[in-house]
C-alpha positions as semicolon CSV with decimal commas, in nm:
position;residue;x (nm);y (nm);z (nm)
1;X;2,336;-0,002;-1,423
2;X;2,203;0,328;-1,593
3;X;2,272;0,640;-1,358
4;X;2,050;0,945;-1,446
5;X;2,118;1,325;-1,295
6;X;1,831;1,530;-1,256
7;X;1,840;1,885;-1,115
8;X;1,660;2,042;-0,853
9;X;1,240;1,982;-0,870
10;X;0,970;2,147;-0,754
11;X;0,870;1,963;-0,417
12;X;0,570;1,740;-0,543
13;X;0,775;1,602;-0,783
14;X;1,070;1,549;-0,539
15;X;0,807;1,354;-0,271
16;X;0,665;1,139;-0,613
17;X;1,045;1,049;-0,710
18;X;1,084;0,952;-0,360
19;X;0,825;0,780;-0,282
20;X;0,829;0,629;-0,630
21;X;1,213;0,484;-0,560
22;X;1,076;0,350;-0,198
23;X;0,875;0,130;-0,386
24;X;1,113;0,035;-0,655
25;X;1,425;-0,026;-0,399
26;X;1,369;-0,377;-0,376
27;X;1,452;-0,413;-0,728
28;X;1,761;-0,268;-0,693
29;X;1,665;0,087;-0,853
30;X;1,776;0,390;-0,613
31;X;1,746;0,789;-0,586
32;X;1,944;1,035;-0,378
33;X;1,918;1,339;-0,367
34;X;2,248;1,552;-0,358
35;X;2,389;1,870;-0,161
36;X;2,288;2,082;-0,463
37;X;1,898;1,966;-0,438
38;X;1,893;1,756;-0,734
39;X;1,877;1,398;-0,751
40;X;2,074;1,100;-0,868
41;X;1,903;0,795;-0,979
42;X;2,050;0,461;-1,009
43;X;1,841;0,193;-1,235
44;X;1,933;-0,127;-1,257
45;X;1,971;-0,296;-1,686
46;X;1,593;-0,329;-1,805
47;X;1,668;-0,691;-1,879
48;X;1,739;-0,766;-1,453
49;X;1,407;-0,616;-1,350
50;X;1,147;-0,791;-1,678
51;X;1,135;-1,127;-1,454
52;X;0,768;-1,079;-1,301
53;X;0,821;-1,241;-0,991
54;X;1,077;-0,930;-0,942
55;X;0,804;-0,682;-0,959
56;X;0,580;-0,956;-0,741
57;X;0,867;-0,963;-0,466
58;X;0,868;-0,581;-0,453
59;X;0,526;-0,590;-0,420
60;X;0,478;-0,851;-0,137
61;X;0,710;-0,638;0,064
62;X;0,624;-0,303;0,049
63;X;0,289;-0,459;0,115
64;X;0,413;-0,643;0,399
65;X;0,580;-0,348;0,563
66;X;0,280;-0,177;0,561
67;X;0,128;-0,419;0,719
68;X;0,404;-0,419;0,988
69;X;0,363;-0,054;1,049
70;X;-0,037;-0,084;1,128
71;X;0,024;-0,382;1,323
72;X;-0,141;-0,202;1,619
73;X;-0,447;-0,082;1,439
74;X;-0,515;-0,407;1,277
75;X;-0,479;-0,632;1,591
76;X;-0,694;-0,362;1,784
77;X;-0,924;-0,387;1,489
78;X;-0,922;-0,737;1,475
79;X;-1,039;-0,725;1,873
80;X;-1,292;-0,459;1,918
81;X;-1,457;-0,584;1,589
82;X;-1,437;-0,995;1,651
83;X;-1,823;-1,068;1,650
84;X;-1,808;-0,961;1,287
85;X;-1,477;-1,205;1,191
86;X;-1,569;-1,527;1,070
87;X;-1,529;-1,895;1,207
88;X;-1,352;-2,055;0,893
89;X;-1,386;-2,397;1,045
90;X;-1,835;-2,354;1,093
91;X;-1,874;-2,098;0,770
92;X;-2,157;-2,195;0,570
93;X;-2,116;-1,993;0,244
94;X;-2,498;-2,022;0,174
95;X;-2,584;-1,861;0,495
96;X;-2,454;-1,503;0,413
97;X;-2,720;-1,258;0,321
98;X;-2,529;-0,940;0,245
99;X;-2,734;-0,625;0,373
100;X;-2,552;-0,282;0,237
101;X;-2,513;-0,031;0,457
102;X;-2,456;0,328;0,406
103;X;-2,115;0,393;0,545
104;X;-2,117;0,709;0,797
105;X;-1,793;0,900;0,806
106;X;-1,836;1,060;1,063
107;X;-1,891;0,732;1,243
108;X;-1,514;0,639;1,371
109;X;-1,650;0,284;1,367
110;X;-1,748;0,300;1,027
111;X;-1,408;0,506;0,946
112;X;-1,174;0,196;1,125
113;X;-1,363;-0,079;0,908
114;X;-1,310;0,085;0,579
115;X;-0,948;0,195;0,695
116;X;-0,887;-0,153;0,780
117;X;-1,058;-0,265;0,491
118;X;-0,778;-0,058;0,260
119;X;-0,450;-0,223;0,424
120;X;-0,557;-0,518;0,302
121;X;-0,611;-0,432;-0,076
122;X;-0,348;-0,559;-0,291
123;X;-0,270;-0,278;-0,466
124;X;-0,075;-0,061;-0,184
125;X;-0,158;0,320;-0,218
126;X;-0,272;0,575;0,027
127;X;-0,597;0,582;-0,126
128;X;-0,939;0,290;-0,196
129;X;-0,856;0,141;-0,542
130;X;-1,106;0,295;-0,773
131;X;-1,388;0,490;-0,592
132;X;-1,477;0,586;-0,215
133;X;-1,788;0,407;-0,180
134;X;-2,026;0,533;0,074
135;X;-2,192;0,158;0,090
């Protein structure tokens, strides 16, 4: 284990090293931050975290906890929107004639299907991977 001390940091940087050791914690890596305001950060041998189903297991579960914390939304989603869900077991791919629609944001039904939409990309971040399409 490599332990680094950092001093005090301005407070983006101290909510990016958080956040950024949130998502690394189930690798083993850690921060704290001490009495003084600066940090301590704990990083596990380089040679312990170059496995990629490591970095796949940390993924899967920060992706599955944020699942777990929108539970609510989702399932509520998943109800008020069921017409538009899909019957796996009578899909006929060739059927599906894809109209684009100009997405409204003011439109709070338009705002919970993109919403929705971004807890289930696989790349977990706060924002739409790549960018906010209006279609």
């Amino acid at each position: 284990m490599l332990r680094l001390q950092l001093g005090p940091l301005v407070s983006s940087w101290s909510e990016f090293l958080l956040a950024l050791f949130r998502d690394l914690a189930p690798l083993g890596h850690s921060v704290t931050r001490r009495s003084d305001g600066g940090f301590t950060i704990d990083l596990l041998k380089a040679e312990t975290t170059q496995d990629k189903s490591n970095w796949d297991r940390a993924h899967l579960l920060r992706h599955q906890t944020l699942l777990e914390a929108h539970q609510d939304e989702i399932l509520a989603f998943e109800r008020d929107f069921a017409p538009i869900f899909v019957d796996m077991a009578t899909f006929q791919p060739s059927a599906v004639r894809p109209i684009l629609e100009i997405v409204d944001f003011k439109n709070q039904s338009h705002v919970r299907i993109v919403d929705y939409l971004k807890l289930y990309q696989t790349v977990t971040a706060g924002r739409l991977v790549g960018r906010r399409m209006g279609c």
